[in-house]
C-alpha positions in Angstrom: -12.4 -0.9 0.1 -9.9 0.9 2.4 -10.8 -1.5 5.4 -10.0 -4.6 3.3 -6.6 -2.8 1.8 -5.7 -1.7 5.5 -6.4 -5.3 6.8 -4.2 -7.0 4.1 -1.8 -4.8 4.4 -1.0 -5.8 8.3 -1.6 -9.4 7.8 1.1 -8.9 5.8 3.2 -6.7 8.0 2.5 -9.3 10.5 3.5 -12.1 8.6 6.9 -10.5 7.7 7.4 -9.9 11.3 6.2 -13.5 12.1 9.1 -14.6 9.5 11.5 -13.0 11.3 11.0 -13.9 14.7 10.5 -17.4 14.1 13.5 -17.7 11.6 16.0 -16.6 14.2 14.2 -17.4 17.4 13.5 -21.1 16.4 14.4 -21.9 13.2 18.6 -20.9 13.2 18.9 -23.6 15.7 17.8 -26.4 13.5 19.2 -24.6 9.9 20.8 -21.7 9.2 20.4 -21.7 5.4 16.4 -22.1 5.9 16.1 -19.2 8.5 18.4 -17.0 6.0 15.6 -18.4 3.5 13.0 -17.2 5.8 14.5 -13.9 6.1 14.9 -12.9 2.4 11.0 -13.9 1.6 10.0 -11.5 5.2 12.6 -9.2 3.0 10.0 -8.8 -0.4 7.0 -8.9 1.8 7.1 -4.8 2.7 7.0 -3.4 -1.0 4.6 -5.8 -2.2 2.0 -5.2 0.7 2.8 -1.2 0.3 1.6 -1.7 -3.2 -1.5 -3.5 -2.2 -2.4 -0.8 0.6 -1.8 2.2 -2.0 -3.5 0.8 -4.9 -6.4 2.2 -6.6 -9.6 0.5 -6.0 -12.7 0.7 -8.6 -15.0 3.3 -6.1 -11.6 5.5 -5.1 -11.2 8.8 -7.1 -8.3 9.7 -8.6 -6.6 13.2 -9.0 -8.2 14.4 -11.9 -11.6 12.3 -11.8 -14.1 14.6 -11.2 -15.8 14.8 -7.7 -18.9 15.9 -8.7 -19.1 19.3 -6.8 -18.9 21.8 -9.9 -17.4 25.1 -7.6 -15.2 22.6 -6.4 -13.9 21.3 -10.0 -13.9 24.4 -11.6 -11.6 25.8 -8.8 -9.0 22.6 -9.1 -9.4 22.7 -13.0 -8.0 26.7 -12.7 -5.3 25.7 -10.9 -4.3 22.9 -12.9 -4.4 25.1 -15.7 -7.5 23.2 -17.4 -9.8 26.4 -17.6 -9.1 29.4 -17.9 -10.6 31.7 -14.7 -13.7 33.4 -15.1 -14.1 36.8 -15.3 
């Protein structure tokens, strides 16, 4: 699942850069208003393929899931303030 996040995520890195080049390298000289266009879409592509790289997929853990390693558990559920420490 992190392979396919990391891949989307620089497709669409590289499609925002794509944008930019091509709306001031090639595009300004034909129209400016479509190159400005061009620029503000490149502009929204960043957060939206942060969220898609830093989402939570079905098989990824999450802070307080348990990781199935009881000594491990027990230790973050003492600091967290779960559980109260053995004695």
């Amino acid at each position: 699942m992190y392979a396919r996040r990391r891949h989307a995520y620089f497709a669409m890195m590289g499609t925002c850069i794509a944008l930019f080049v091509l709306a001031w390298g090639v595009v300004r000289l034909w129209s400016i208003p479509v190159a400005v266009g061009m620029c503000v879409v490149a502009m929204v592509i960043p957060p939206v393929a942060a969220m898609v790289a830093n989402r939570r997929g079905p098989d990824d853990r999450w802070w307080d899931d348990p990781s199935g390693d009881s000594k491990s558990d027990e230790w973050w559920d003492e600091l967290d303030g779960k559980r109260r420490p053995r004695q």
